[in-house]
Every structure is written in structure tokens, then in C-alpha cells.
C-alpha positions in Angstrom: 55.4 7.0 -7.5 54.8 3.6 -5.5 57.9 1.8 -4.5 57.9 -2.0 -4.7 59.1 -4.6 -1.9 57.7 -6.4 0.9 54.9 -5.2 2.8 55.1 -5.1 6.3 52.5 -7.0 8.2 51.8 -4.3 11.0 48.2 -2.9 11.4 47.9 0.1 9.1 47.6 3.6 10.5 46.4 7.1 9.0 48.5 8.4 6.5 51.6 11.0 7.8 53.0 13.5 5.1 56.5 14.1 5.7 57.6 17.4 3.7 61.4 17.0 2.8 63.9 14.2 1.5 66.9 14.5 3.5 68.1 12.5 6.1 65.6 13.7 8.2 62.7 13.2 6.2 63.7 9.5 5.0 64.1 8.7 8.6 60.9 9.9 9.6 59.1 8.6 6.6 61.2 4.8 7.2 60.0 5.0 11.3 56.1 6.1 10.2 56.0 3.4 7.7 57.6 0.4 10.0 55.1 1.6 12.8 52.7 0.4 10.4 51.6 4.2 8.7 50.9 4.7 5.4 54.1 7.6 4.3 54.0 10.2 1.6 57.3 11.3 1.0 57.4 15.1 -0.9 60.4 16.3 -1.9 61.6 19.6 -3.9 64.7 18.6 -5.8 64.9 15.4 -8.4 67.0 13.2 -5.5 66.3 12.1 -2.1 69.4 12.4 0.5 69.7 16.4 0.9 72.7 17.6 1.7 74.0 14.3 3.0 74.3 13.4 -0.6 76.7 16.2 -0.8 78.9 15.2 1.4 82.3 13.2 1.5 82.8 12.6 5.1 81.0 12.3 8.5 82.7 13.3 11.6 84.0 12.2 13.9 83.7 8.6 12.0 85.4 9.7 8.5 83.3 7.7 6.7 81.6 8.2 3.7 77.6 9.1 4.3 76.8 7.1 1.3 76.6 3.4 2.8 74.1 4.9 5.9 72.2 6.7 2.9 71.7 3.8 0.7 70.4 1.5 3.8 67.4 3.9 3.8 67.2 4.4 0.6 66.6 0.6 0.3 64.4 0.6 3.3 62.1 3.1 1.2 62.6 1.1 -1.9 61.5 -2.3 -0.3 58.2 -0.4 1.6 55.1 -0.6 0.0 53.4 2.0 2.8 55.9 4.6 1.2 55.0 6.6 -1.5 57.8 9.0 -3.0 57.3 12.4 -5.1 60.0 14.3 -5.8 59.9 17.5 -7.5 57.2 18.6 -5.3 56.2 21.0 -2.8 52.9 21.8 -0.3 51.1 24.6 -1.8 48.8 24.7 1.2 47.7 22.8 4.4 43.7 23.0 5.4 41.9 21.5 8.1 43.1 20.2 11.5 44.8 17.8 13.1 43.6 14.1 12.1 41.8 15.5 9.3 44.6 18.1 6.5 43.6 18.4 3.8 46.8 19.1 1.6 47.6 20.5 -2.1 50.4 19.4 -3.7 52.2 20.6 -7.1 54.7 18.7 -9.1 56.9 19.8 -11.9 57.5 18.2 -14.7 60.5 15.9 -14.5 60.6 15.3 -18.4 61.8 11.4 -18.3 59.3 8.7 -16.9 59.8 5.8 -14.3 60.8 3.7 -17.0 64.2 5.3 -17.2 66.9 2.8 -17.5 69.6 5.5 -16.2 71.9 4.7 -19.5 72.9 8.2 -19.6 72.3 8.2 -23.8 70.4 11.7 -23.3 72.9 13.5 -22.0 75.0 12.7 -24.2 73.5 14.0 -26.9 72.1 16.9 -25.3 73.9 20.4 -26.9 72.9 22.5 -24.1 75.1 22.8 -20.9 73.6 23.6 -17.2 75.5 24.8 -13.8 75.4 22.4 -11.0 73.7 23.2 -8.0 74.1 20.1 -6.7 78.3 21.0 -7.2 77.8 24.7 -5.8 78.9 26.3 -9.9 82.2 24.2 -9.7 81.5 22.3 -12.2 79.0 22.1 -15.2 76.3 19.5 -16.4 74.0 18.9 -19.2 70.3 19.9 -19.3 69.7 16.0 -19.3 71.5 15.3 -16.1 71.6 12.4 -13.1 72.4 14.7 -9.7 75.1 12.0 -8.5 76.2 8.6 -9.3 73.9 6.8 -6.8 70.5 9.0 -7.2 67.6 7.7 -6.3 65.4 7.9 -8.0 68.0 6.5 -10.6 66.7 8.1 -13.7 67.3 11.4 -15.2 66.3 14.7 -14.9 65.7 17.8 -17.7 66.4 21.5 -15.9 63.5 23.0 -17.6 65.3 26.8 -17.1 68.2 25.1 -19.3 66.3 23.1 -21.9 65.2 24.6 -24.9 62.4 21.7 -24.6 60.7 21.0 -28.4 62.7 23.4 -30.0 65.5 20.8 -29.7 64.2 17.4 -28.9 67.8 15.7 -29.6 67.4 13.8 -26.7 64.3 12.0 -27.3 65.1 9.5 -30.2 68.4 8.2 -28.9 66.5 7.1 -25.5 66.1 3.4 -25.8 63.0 3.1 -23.2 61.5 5.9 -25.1 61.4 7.9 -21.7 61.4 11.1 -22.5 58.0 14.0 -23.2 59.4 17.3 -23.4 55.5 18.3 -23.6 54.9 17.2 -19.7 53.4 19.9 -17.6 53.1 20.5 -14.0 50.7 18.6 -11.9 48.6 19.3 -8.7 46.2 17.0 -6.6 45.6 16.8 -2.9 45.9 14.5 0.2 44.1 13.5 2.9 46.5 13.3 6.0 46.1 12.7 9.6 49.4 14.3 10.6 52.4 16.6 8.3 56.4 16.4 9.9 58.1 19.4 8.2 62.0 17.6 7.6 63.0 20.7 5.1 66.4 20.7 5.8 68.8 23.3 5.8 70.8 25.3 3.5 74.3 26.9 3.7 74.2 30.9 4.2 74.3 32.6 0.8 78.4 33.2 0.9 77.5 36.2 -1.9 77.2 38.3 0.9 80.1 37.7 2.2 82.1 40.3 0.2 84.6 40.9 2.6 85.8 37.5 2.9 86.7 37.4 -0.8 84.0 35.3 -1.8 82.9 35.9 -5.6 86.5 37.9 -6.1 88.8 35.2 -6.2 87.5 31.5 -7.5 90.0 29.9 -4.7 87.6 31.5 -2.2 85.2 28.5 -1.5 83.1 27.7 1.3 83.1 24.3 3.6 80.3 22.9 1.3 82.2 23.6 -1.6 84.9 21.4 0.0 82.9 18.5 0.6 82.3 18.5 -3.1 85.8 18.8 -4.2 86.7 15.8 -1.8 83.7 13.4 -3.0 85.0 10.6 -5.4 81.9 11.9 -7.5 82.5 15.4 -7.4 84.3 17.9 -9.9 87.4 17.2 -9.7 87.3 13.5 -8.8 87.9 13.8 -5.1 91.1 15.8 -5.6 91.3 19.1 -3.4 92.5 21.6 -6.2 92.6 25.3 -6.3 90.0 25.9 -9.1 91.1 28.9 -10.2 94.4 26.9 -11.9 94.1 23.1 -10.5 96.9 23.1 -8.8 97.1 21.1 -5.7 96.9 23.5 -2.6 100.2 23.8 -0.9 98.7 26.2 2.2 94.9 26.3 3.2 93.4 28.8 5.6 89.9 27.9 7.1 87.9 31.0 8.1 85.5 29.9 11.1 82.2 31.5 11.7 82.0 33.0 8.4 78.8 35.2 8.6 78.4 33.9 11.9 77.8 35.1 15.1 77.8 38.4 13.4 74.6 41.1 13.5 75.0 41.3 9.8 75.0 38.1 8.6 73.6 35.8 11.0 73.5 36.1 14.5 73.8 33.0 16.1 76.1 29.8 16.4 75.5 27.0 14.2 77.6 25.1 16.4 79.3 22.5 13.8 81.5 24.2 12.0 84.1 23.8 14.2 84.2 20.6 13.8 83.7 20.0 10.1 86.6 22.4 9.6 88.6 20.1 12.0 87.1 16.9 9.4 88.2 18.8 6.7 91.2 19.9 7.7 92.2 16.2 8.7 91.4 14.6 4.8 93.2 17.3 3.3 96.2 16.7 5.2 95.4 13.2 4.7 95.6 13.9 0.8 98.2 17.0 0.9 100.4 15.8 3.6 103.0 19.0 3.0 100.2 21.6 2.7 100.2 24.0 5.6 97.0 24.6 6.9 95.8 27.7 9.3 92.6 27.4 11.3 91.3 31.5 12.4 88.3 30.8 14.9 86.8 33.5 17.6 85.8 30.5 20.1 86.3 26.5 19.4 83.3 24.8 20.3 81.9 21.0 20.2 80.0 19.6 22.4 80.4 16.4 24.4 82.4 13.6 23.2 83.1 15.3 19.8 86.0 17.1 22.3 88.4 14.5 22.1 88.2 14.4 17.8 88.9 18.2 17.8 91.3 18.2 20.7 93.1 15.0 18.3 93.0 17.4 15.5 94.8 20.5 17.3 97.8 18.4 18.2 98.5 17.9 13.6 102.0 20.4 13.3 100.7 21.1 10.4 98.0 22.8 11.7 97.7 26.2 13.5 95.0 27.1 15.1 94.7 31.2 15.4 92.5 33.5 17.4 90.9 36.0 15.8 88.0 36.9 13.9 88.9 37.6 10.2 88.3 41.2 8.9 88.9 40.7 5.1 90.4 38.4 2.2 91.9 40.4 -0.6 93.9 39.3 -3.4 97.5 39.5 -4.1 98.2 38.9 -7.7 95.6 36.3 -7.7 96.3 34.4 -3.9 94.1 35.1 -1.0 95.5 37.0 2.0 93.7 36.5 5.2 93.7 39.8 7.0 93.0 39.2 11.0 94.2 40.0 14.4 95.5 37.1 16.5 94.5 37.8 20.0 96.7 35.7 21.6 99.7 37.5 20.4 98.1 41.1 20.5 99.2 41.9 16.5 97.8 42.1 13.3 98.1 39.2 10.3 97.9 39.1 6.8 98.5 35.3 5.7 98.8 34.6 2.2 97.5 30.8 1.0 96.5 28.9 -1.5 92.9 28.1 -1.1 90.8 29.8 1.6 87.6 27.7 3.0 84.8 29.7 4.9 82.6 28.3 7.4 79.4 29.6 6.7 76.5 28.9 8.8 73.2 26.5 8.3 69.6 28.7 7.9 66.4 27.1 7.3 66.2 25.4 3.5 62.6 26.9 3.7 59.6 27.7 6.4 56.3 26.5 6.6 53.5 28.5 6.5 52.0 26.0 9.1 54.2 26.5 12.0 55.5 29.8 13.7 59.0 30.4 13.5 61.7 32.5 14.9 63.5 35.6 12.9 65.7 33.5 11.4 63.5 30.8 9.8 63.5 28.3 12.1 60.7 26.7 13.7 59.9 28.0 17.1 56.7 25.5 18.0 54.8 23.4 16.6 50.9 22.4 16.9 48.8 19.7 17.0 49.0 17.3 13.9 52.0 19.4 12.7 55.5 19.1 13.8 58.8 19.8 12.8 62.3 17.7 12.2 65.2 18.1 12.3 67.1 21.7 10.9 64.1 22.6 10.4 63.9 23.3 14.2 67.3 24.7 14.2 71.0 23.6 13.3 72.0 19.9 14.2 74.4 17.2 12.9 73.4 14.0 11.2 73.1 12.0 14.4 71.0 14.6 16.1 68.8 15.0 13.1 67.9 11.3 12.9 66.9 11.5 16.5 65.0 13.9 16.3 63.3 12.3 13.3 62.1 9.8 15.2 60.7 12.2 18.2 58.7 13.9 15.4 57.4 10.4 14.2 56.0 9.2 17.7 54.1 12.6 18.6 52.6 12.1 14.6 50.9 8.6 15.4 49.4 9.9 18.4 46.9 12.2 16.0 44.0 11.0 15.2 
């Protein structure tokens, strides 16, 4: 899929594949393609933006991700040296540096560019889908548009939802006759001079955190979950509500390092969760000014500036920080209870809330083949002609990512 827009008049350089759609991999593929490269974009779900499409609020800011999102988005839109596939992964990488050769497979999306976005299918559409996108909270149709704002802004059909031909009601009502339920995967190759890896990250499978209530009560949620209950276009309209009942949360515990820093889970830092908890806890107070909100943390930790905004945060009365490292969420007639020892006063604490919010940890979205990586999936060094952006390499915020983007792009144009 070519985007259309004003070419830049910069001598063209070899083509770079960047592997991944989030706010890495746009950044990359924007830089590569301003520095006069020819950029094609793969990316495995039906959106660009990655998990900074999920998101309601950046810290220390507090603004919405969406307005730095679009910018880029638009930058893509508008470059005609950037070519976009989503729905699409590297089967394999051969040759070297200056000279990959690499396969590429495509699923079938089901609805063409000429989508107008009207939404008509999905409407008529009989068979119901849970959101990924939403983490389960909420439920779509098979026929679905990921967010308001998607781009590419036409629809998607989850093939393991469809019934495809067997059903076919949304094909008539489309007015752009958009839809072939018949479409099949697709594979064909590139030639590429250099590959950045911008894969992204994703948040530690909370299933396994059995302990900490998670799967056992539905007002055990974790700190993605939250972003999505805050977003103005997320299931419950940006209104923090238990969703076991709805109700609107009157006490809130944050469990920090959930799965974290822990030889069973994962053993390492990911070093922001402090501070989204602190960004999270300062909307919801923001939007349940009464609730009472308990933060349990084994160390607090941000790094430079990003101090002072969690320092800002601890001084909120409604908000109690606690030492400790919790042992286990039960249930008490449907509420959470917290179970942990605070350390500063030597005794233990069972704390009974509303909605409990686990911090669970960033791993690697995926690994490449390509590049050797450490034990826990991130990339541990890179080679000549391939290199890696971003959490790919290891956990980072938005900032850091973007930065580190751009490193990625600067060592690509010097192959070949």
C-alpha cells in the first residue's frame, strides 16, 4: 500500500525495512524516509501506533498521545518514499548487509483500500469478537475499526471470529463494495540494504499472576487495562469503573512490580512503572476526587527529572504510599483484599478496595531470528545491516524510544 503526498526532493537512498508500527518504528521509518531512503513499513496488527494507541496519558505531560501520534501518522501519509503493510510479518531474512533479501507474508485483511470507514459492516455483522486491542473489557464485532482514529482508517474482519462465506451479511450493505471474504494470504520478497527491528513490547501475561487475584476477581486489572478504561475511546467511555458492577471506585490499590523483579515471573526492573502508577493514580483522583488510593511498592524509582513529578504525586493525602512487596489478593465477598507487609511499620496488612491495578512489567512483543538476544527476549547486539529500536533492545518510555529510533536510523544509511 503506497501512501500519497509530496515527495521530498532529497537524493534517494537504498531501501531500509523497518519491522514494527509503533512509535518506534513510525519514527524510524519518518527519519529514513526524510534522509532521502526509500521505507517499507511491516506491521503485524491492522493499525499502526502500538501500544501508544492504547494509551490515555503520557507522563509527566498528561497529555493525550494521540495529537504526537497523528503528526506522524500524517508525516507517513504525505511521504511517497513510505510504503505501509500492515498485517504482516518477516518470514525470513537472507543475505548480508547492503544486499537482504527478505520474505514477507500478509494476511488477508478482508476489506480493500477503498474503504470509506462508514462502519455499515459492522453493523450488520451477527457475530461478536473480544478486543484485544481493549485487553477482554469490552467486545467488538468481527467487522471491526481498532480505535476511532486508525490508520489505516478502514476496517478489519478477525478471520478466527468470521464465519467468512458462510455468512457474507456484511458484503451487500458496503457501499464501496469493499469487502472479499474469499481473500487469501499473500507472500512476496524485498530487496533491502538495511532491516531496524522496532517490535515493540508487550505487557507480561498477568494470567500468571494467580496470586495477585488476577483472573479471580474482574476488578483485578492491570496498569494497561487502566489506560483503556481512562481513554475517551475505550470501554467505558473514559470513566474508571469497577467492571465487575460499574460502579465508580471509591478506594484503589496499585500493586507495583507485579511479576517484577521476582525469579518467577520476570527478573528484572522495567523501570516505568513507577511512574505510570503515579500518572494513573493522579487522573483518577483527578476523576474520583474522594476515592482513596494506596500505592504498595518494594523501591520507588524514576530516573532524572521524572523525580520531581513522582515526588509532586507523593505529597496527594489521598494517596498512601506503602512499603512492601504484596504476597496475595483474595476476595472477600467479591472485593479484593491486598495482603502485604508494610516494612516501615514492621506489621502485616490486609487492605480491602475497590479496584486493584497491577504493574506488570514490559517483555519483548516478539524476537528476531536475526539478532542474538538475552533470556528474556531482548536484543543483546546487533550486526551489520541489522539493528534494533527501541523495546526491542530493552524497556524504555516514549521519549527514549523515539531517540533511540533515530540512533537505529543513522547506523542504517551508513550500509551499503
Amino acid at each position: 500500500m503506497s501512501n500519497v503526498g509530496i515527495q521530498t526532493s532529497a537524493i534517494p537512498r537504498r531501501r531500509i525495512l523497518v519491522v514494527g508500527g509503533g512509535v518506534a518504528g513510525i519514527s524510524a521509518a519518518v527519519e529514513a524516509a526524510e534522509a532521502g531512503s526509500e521505507v517499507v513499513l511491516v506491521e503485524r496488527e491492522p493499525y499502526l501506533g502500538g501500544r501508544v494507541a492504547q494509551m490515555y496519558q503520557y507522563f509527566p505531560k498528561l497529555c493525550p498521545p494521540v495529537c504526537g501520534l497523528e503528526i506522524n501518522l500524517r508525516r507517513i501519509r504525505t511521504n511517497l518514499r513510505i510504503t505501509v503493510h500492515t498485517q504482516a510479518t518477516v518470514a525470513r531474512v537472507t543475505g548480508g548487509p547492503g544486499n537482504y533479501r527478505v520474505g514477507i507474508r500478509q494476511a488477508p485483511r478482508f476489506v480493500a483500500e477503498r474503504c470509506s470507514a462508514c462502519g455499515k459492516c459492522a453493523e450488520v455483522c451477527p457475530v461478536e469478537r473480544v478486543s484485544d486491542f481493549d485487553f477482554g473489557l469490552r467486545k467488538t464485532r468481527a467487522a471491526y475499526l481498532a480505535y476511532p482514529g486508525a490508520w489505516p482508517t478502514r476496517y478489519a474482519i478477525d478471520p478466527q471470529s468470521c464465519e467468512g462465506l458462510a455468512c457474507g451479511k456484511c458484503v451487500e450493505p458496503c457501499p464501496t463494495k469493499a469487502i472479499d471474504l474469499s481473500a487469501q494470504p499473500r507472500t512476496f520478497e524485498l530487496d533491502v540494504a538495511a532491516v531496524i527491528w522496532a517490535t515493540g513490547w508487550s505487557p507480561y501475561d498477568p494470567a500468571l499472576l494467580t496470586d495477585l487475584g488476577f483472573g479471580a476477581s474482574k476488578d483485578v486489572i492491570t496498569n494497561m487495562m487502566m489506560e483503556r478504561l481512562a481513554s475517551p475511546h475505550g470501554p467505558t467511555a473514559g470513566r474508571v469503573l469497577c467492571p465487575s458492577d460499574g460502579r465508580a471506585p471509591a478506594s484503589v490499590a496499585f500493586v507495583q512490580c507485579a511479576g517484577s523483579r521476582d525469579d518467577a515471573h520476570l527478573g528484572y526492573c522495567s523501570g516505568l512503572c513507577c511512574l505510570a502508577s503515579a500518572k494513573q493514580a493522579r487522573y483518577l483522583r483527578a476523576q474520583h476526587p474522594d476515592a482513596e488510593i494506596y500505592v504498595f511498592y518494594i523501591d520507588r524509582r524514576a530516573a532524572g527529572r521524572q523525580e520531581i513529578f513522582l515526588a509532586e504525586t507523593e505529597r496527594d493525602p489521598k494517596l498512601h504510599f506503602i512499603p512492601g512487596k504484596v504476597a496475595r489478593v483474595s476476595a472477600d465477598g467479591g472485593a479484593p483484599v491486598v495482603e502485604v507487609e508494610d516494612t516501615a511499620k514492621g506489621s502485616k496488612l490486609k487492605q480491602k478496595v475497590d479496584l486493584v491495578v497491577l504493574a506488570s512489567g514490559m517483555v519483548p512483543a516478539s524476537q528476531s531470528a536475526s539478532l542474538a538476544a538475552d533470556k528474556y527476549g531482548f536484543v543483546l547486539s546487533e550486526q551489520a545491516g541489522q539493528f534494533a529500536a527501541g523495546c526491542a533492545r530493552g524497556p524504555m518510555d516514549v521519549a527514549t524510544a523515539v531517540r533511540d529510533a533515530t540512533s537505529a536510523v543513522l547506523r542504517a544509511l551508513e550500509v551499503g
